[in-house]
KOLPADO-149874 format. One record per residue (C-alpha): residue number from 1; residue in three letters; z, x, y. Coordinates in nm, 2 decimals. Layout:
! residues N
ATOM   i  aa     c3     c1     c2
ATOM NUM Ala      Z      X      Y
...
END
This chain:
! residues 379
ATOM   i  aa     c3     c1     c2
ATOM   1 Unk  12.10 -13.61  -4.22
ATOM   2 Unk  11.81 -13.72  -4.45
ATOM   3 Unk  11.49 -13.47  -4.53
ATOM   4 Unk  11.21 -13.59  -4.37
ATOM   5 Unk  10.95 -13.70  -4.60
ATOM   6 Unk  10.73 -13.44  -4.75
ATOM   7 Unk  10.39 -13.60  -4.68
ATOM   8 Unk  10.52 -13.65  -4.31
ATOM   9 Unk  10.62 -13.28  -4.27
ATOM  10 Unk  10.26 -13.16  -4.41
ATOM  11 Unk  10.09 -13.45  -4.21
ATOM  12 Unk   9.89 -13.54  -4.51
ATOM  13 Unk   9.85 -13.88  -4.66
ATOM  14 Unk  10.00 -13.97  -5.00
ATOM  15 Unk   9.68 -13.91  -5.18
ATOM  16 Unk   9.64 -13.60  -5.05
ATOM  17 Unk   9.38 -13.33  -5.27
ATOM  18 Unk   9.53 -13.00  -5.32
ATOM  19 Unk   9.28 -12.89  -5.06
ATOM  20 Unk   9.43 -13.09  -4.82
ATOM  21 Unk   9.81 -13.00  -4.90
ATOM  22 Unk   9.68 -12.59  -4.88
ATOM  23 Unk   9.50 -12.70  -4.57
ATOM  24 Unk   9.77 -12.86  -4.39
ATOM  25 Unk  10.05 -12.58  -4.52
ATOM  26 Unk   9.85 -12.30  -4.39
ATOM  27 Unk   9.77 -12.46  -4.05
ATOM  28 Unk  10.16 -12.57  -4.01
ATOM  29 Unk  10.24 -12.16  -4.12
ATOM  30 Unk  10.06 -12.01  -3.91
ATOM  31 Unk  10.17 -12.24  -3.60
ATOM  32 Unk  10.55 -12.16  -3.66
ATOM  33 Unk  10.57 -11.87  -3.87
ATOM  34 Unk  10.92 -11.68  -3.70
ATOM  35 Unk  10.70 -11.38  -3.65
ATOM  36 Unk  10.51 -11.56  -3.40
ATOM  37 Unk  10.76 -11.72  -3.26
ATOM  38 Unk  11.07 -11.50  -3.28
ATOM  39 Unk  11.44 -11.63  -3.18
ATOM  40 Unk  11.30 -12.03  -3.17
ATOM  41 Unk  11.53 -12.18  -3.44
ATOM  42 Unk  11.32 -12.48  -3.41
ATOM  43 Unk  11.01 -12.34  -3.52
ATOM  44 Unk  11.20 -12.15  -3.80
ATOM  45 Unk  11.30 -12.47  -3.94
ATOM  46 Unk  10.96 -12.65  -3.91
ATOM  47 Unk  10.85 -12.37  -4.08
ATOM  48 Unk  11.08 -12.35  -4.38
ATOM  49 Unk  11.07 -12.74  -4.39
ATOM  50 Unk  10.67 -12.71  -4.43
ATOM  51 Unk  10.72 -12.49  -4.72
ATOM  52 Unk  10.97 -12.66  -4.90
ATOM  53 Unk  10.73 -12.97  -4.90
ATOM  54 Unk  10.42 -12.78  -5.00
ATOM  55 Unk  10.66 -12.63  -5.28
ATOM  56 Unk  10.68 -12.96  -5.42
ATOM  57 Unk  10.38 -13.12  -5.33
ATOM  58 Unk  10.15 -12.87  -5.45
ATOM  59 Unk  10.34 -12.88  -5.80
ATOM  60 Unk  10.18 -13.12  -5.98
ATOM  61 Unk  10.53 -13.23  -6.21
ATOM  62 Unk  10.71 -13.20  -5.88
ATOM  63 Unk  10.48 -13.40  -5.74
ATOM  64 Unk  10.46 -13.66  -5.96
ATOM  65 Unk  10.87 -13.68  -5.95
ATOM  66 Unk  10.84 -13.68  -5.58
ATOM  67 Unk  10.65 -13.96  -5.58
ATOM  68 Unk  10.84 -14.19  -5.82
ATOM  69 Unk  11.18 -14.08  -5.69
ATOM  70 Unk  11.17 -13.93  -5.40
ATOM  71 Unk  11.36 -13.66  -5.30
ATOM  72 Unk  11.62 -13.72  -5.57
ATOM  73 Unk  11.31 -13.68  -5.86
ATOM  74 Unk  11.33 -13.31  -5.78
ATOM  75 Unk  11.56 -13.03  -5.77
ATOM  76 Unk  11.71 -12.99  -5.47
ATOM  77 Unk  11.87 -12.60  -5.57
ATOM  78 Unk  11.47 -12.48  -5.62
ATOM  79 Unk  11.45 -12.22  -5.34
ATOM  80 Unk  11.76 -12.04  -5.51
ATOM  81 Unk  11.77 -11.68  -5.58
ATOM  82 Unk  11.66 -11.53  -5.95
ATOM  83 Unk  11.33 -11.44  -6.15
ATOM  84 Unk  11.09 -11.72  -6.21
ATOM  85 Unk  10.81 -11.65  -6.44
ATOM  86 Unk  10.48 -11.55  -6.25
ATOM  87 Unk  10.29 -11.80  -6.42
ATOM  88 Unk  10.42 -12.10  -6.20
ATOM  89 Unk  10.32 -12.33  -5.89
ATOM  90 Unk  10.24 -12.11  -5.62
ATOM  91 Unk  10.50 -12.05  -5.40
ATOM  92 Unk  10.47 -11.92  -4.99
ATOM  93 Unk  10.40 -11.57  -5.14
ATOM  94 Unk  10.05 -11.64  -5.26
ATOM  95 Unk   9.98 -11.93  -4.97
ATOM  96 Unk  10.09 -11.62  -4.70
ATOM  97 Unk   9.82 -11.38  -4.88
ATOM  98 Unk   9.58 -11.66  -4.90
ATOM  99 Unk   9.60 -11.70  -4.47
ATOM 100 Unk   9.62 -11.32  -4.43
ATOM 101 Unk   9.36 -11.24  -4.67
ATOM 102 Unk   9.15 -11.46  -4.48
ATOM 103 Unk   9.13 -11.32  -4.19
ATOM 104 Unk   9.14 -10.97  -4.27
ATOM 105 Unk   8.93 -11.01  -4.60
ATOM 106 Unk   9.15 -10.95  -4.92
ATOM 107 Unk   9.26 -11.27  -5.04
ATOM 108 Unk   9.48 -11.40  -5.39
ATOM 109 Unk   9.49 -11.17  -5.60
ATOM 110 Unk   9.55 -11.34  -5.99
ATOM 111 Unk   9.90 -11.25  -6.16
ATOM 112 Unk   9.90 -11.21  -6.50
ATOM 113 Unk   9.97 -10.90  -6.70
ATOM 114 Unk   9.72 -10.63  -6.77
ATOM 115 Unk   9.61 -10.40  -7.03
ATOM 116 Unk   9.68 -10.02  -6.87
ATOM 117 Unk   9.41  -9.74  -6.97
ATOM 118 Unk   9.54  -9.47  -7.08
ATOM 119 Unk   9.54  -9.17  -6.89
ATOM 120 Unk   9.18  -8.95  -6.88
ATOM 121 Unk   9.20  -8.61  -6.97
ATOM 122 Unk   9.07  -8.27  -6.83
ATOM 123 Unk   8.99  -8.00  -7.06
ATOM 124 Unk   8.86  -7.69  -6.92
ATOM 125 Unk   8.54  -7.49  -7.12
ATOM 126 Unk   8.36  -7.11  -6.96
ATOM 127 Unk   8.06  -7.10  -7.15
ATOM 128 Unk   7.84  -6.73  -7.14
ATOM 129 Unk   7.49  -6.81  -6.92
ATOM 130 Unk   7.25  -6.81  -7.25
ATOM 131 Unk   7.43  -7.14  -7.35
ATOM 132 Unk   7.46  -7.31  -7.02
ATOM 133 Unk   7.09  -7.23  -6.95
ATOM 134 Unk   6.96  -7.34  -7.33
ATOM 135 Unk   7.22  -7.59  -7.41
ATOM 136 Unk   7.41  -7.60  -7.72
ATOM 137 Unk   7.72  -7.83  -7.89
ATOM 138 Unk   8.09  -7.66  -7.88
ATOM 139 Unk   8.36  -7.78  -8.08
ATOM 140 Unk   8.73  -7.82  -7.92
ATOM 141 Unk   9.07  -7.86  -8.05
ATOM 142 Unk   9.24  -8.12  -7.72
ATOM 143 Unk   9.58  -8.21  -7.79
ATOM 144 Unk   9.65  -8.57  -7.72
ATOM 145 Unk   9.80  -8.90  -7.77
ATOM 146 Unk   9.63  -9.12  -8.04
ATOM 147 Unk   9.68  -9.47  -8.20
ATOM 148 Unk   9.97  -9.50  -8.42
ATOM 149 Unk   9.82  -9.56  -8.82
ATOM 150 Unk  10.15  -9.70  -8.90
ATOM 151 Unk  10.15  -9.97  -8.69
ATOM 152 Unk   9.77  -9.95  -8.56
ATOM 153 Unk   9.90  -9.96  -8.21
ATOM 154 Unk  10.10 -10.24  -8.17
ATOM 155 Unk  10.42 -10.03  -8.14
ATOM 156 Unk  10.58 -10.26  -8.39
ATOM 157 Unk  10.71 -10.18  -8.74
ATOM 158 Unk  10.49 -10.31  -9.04
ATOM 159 Unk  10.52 -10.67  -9.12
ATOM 160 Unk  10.66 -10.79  -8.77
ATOM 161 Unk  10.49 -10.82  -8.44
ATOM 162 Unk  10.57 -10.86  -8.05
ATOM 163 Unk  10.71 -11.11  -7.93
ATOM 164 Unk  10.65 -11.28  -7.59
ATOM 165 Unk  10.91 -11.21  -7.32
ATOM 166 Unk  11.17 -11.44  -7.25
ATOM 167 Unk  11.24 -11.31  -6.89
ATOM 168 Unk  10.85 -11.36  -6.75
ATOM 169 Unk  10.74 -11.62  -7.03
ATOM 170 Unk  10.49 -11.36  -7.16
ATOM 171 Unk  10.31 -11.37  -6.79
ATOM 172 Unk  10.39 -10.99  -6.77
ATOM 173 Unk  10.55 -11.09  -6.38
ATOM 174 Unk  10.81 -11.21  -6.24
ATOM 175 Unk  10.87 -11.39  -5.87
ATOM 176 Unk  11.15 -11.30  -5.71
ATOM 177 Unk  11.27 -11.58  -5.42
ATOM 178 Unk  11.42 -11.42  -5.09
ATOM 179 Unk  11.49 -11.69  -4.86
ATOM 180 Unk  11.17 -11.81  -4.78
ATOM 181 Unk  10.98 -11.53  -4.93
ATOM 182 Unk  10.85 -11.54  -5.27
ATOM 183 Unk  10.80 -11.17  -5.34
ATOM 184 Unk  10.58 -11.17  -5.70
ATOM 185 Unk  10.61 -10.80  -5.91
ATOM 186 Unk  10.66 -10.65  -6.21
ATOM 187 Unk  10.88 -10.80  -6.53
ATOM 188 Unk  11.18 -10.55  -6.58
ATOM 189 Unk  11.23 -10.67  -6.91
ATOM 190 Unk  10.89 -10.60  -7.04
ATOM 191 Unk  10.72 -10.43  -6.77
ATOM 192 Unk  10.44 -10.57  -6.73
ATOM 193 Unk  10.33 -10.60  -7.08
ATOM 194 Unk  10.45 -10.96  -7.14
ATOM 195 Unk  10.60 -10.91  -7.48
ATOM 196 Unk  10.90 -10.71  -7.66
ATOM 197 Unk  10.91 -10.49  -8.02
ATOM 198 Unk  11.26 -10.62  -8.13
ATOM 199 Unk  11.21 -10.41  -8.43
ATOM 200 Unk  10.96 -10.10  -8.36
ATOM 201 Unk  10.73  -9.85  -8.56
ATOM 202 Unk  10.97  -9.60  -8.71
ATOM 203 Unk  10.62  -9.37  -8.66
ATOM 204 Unk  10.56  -9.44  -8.33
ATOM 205 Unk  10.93  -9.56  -8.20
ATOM 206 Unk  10.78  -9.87  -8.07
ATOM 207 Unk  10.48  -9.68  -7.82
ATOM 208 Unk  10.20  -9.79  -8.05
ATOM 209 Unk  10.07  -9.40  -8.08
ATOM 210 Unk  10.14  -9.03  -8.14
ATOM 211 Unk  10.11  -8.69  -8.04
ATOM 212 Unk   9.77  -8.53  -8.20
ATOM 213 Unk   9.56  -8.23  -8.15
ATOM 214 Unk   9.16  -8.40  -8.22
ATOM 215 Unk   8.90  -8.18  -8.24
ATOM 216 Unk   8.57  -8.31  -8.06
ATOM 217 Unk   8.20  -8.22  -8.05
ATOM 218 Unk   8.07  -8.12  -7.74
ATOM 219 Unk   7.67  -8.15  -7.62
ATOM 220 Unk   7.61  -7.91  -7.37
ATOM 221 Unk   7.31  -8.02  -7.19
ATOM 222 Unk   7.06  -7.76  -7.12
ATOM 223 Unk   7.05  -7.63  -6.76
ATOM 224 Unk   7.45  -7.69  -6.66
ATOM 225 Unk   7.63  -7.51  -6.38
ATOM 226 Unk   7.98  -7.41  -6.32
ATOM 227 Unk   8.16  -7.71  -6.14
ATOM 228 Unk   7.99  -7.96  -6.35
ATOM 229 Unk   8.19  -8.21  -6.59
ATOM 230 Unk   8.07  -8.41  -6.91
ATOM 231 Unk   8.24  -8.72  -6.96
ATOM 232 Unk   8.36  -8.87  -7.30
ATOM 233 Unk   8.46  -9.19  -7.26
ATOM 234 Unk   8.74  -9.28  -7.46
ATOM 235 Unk   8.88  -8.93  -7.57
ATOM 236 Unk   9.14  -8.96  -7.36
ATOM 237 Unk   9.49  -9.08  -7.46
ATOM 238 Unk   9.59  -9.39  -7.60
ATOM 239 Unk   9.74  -9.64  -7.41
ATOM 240 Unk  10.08  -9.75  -7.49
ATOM 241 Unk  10.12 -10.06  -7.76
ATOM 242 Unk   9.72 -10.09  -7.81
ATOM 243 Unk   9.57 -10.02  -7.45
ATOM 244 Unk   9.23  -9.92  -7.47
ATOM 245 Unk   9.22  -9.55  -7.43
ATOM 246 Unk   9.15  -9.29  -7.10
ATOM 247 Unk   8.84  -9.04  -7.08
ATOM 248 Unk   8.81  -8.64  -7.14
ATOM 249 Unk   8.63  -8.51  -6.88
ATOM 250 Unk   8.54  -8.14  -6.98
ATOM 251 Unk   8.49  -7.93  -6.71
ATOM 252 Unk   8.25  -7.62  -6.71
ATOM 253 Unk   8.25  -7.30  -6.58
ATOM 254 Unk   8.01  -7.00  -6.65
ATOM 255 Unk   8.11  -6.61  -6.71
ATOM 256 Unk   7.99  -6.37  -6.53
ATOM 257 Unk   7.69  -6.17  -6.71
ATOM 258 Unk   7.63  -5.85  -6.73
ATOM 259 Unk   7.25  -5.87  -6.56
ATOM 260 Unk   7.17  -6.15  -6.41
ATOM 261 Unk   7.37  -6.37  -6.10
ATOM 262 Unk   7.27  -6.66  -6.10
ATOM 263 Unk   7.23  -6.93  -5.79
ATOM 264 Unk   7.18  -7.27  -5.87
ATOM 265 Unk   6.85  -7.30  -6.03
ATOM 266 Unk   6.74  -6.91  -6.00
ATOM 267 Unk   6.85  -6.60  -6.12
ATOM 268 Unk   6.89  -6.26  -5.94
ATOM 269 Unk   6.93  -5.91  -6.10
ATOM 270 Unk   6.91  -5.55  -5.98
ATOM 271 Unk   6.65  -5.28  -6.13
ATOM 272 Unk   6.72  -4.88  -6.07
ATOM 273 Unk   6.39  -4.74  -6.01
ATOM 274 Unk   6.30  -4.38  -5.99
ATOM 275 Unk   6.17  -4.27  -5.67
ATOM 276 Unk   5.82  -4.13  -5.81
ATOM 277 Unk   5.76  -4.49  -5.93
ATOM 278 Unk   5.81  -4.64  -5.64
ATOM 279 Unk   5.62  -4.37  -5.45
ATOM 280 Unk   5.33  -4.38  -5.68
ATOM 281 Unk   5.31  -4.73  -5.87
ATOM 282 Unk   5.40  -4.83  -6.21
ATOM 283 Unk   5.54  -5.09  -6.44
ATOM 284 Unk   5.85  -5.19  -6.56
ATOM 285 Unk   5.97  -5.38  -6.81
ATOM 286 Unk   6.21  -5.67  -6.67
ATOM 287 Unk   6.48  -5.85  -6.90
ATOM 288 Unk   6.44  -6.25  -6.88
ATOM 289 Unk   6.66  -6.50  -7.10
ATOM 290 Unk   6.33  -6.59  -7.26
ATOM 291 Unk   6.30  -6.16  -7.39
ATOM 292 Unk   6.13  -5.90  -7.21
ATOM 293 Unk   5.85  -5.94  -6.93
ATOM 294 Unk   5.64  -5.69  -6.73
ATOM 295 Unk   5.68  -5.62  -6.39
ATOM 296 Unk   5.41  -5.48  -6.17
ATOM 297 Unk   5.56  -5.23  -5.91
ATOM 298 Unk   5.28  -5.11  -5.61
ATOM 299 Unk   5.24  -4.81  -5.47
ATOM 300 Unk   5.47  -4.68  -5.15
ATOM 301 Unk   5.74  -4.95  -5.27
ATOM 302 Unk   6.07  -4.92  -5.08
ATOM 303 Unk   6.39  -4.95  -5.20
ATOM 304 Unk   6.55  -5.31  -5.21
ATOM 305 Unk   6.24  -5.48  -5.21
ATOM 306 Unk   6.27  -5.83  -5.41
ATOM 307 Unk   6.01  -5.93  -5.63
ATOM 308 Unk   5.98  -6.32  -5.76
ATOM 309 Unk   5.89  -6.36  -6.13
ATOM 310 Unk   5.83  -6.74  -6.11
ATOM 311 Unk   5.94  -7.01  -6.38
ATOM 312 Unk   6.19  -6.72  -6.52
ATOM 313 Unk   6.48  -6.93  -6.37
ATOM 314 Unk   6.68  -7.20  -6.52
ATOM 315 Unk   6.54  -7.56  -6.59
ATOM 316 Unk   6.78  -7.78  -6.38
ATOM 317 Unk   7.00  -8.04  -6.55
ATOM 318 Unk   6.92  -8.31  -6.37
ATOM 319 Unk   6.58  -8.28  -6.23
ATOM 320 Unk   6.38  -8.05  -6.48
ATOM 321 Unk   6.29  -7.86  -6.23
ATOM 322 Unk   6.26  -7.45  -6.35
ATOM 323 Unk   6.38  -7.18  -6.09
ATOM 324 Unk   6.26  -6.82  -6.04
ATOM 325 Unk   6.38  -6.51  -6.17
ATOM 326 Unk   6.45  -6.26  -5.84
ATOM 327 Unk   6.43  -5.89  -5.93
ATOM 328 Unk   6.55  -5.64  -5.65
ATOM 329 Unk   6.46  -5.31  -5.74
ATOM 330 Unk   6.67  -5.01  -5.58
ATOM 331 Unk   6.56  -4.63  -5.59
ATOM 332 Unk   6.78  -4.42  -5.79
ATOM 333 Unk   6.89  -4.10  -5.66
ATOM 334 Unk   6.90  -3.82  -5.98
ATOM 335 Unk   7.15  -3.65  -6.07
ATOM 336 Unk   7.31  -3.28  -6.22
ATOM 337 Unk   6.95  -3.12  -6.10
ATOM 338 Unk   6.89  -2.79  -6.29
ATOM 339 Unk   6.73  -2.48  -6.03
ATOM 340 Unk   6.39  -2.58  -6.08
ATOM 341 Unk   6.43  -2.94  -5.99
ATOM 342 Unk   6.58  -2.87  -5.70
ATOM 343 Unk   6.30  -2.59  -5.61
ATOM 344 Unk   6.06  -2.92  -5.69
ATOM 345 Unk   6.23  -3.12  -5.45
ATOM 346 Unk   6.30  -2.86  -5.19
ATOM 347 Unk   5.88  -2.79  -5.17
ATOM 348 Unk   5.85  -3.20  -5.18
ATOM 349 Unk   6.01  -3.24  -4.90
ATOM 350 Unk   5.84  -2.92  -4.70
ATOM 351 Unk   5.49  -3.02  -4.76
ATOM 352 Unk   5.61  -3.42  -4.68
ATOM 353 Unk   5.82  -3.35  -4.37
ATOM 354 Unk   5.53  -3.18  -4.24
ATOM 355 Unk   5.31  -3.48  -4.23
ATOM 356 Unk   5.56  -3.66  -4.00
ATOM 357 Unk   5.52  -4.05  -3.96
ATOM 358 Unk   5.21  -4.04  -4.23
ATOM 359 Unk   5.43  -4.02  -4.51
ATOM 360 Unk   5.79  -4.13  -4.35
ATOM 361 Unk   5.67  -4.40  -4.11
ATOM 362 Unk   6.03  -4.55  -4.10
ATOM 363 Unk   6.25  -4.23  -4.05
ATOM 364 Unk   6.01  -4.13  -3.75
ATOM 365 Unk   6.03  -4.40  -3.62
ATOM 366 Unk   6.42  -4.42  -3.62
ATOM 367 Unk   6.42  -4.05  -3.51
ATOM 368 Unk   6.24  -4.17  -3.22
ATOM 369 Unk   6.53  -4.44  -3.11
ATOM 370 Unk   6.80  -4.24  -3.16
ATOM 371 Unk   6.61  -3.98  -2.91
ATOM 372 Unk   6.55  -4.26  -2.68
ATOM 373 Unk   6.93  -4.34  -2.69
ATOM 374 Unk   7.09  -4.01  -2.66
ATOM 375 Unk   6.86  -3.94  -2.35
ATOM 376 Unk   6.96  -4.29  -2.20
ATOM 377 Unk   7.34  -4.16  -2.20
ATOM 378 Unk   7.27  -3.81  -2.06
ATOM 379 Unk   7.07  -3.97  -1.75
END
């Protein structure tokens, strides 16, 4: 039985654009693809038929062949199995992405072989408080892969070079044909890269770099936190046969100090007061990152009270903006008494118990609850 004409099966006319033929192949593919018509043998023929023409049609040699000799001007094995180099007419694999992508908004995607990064780094730093909140520069030692010197990357030995791929043509892909499918992925030959080392770096052994351990300069901005990272682009590895190279991100994290907490942009510490300062008033002298500062504390001050010192904080990375200093100061309770301490206190608390809620509003007043309460239950 003799193959229909080409033209005819596409429903195009001879001088058909490439428009048209793409037009006319994606309308026929959609209308009797066998997903949408499963079991109808008759469709399933149209459908491969349809492709087989676009195959050659939208070839321009093919075409040309086509048109001078018919069906004999081309090959009639061309839908056989093997690797064809990615670089080629496009087959019913890139036509099916072009319908689907369409409609669901991806479309071709270009083959070709691409350069791969090589991969980022992480490299954990702790940093004490004074540095995070001033800033300062930090050196570290990161071990990683670097370009070879020998061969300065290429992978190949001194005085030779790559060589383009005979499997994918240097295209870096290949397309495999499975029955009507055109299926495009990665050369095995070359993967991906789209040439060969047929005689490598002796340095390297063909990778194009090297285990190293670099050491790096670190700015620490001031005002950083723990959880934050600094990015150095291209202080990561190497990529393989002259890739550009990945990122080091460092990432930060603060020790604990000794005095202060800190909490974002503000810091927080705890004072032990003695209880005739807080009783009486005084002043107290108040450690800040930026040295010593005074404190005011007022008369009849009770314990756990939090005083703000403002602009004592930390000047925020990003914003500028300078957080508070929170001081909590907490009465300290003293300790190994001799006798006449204790005979001191004792009288204290005589003459102050006596005055009742005048000089202990808050223990009266809880004095008076728990009497409430304990009646409540006898009742």
């Amino acid at each position: 039985m003799a193959k229909a004409d080409y033209y005819e099966t596409l429903g195009v006319a001879r001088n058909a654009s490439e428009a048209e033929l793409k037009k006319a192949y994606r309308r026929l593919a959609m209308k009797h693809h066998p997903d949408r018509n499963a079991g109808d043998k008759d469709a399933e023929h149209k459908f491969k038929e349809a492709k087989e023409a676009y195959d050659v049609l939208s070839d321009a040699q093919k075409r040309a062949a086509y048109d001078q000799f018919g069906h004999a001007g081309v090959d009639p094995s061309m839908g056989g199995g093997g690797f064809h180099a990615a670089g080629g007419a496009a087959g019913f694999g890139d036509i099916f992405g072009d319908i689907f992508g369409d409609i669901f908004g991806g479309g071709r995607r270009g083959g070709g072989r691409t350069a791969a990064h090589g991969a980022d780094l992480r490299y954990n730093l702790e940093l004490n408080l004074e540095d995070a909140v001033r800033g300062t520069e930090v050196k570290v030692r990161v071990p990683t892969m670097v370009r070879c010197e020998t061969c300065e990357g290429t992978g190949a030995k001194p005085g030779s070079a790559p060589t383009s791929c005979g499997t994918c043509g240097g295209h870096g892909q290949v397309r495999m044909q499975q029955g009507f499918f055109s299926i495009q992925q990665t050369c095995p030959a070359c993967h991906g890269r789209g040439q060969v080392i047929n005689d490598p770096c002796t340095t390297c052994h063909g990778q194009g770099r090297q285990r190293q351990t670099k050491t790096l300069s670190v700015k620490i901005p001031a005002g950083i936190d723990s959880g934050d990272q600094i990015r150095l682009a291209g202080e990561g590895e190497a990529g393989e046969h002259g890739a550009p190279p990945g990122d080091l991100y460092v990432h930060i994290r603060i020790k604990p100090h000794a005095i202060f907490k800190r909490e974002q942009d503000d810091l927080y510490c705890e004072m032990p007061v003695s209880f005739p300062t807080l009783a009486l008033g005084g002043e107290l002298e108040v450690p800040t990152l930026d040295g010593r500062a005074k404190l005011k504390i007022p008369p009849e001050t009770q314990t756990e009270k939090l005083f703000r010192m403002r602009g004592k904080g930390v000047k925020n990375v990003r914003s500028g903006h300078v957080g508070d200093l929170f001081c909590r100061v907490s009465v300290e309770t003293p300790v190994k008494l001799n006798k006449r301490q204790k005979e001191i206190l004792q009288e204290f608390e005589e003459v102050t118990h006596g005055g009742g809620s005048r000089h202990n509003p808050r223990a009266e007043s809880w004095a008076g609850k728990i009497k409430s309460f304990l009646d409540d239950i006898v009742s």
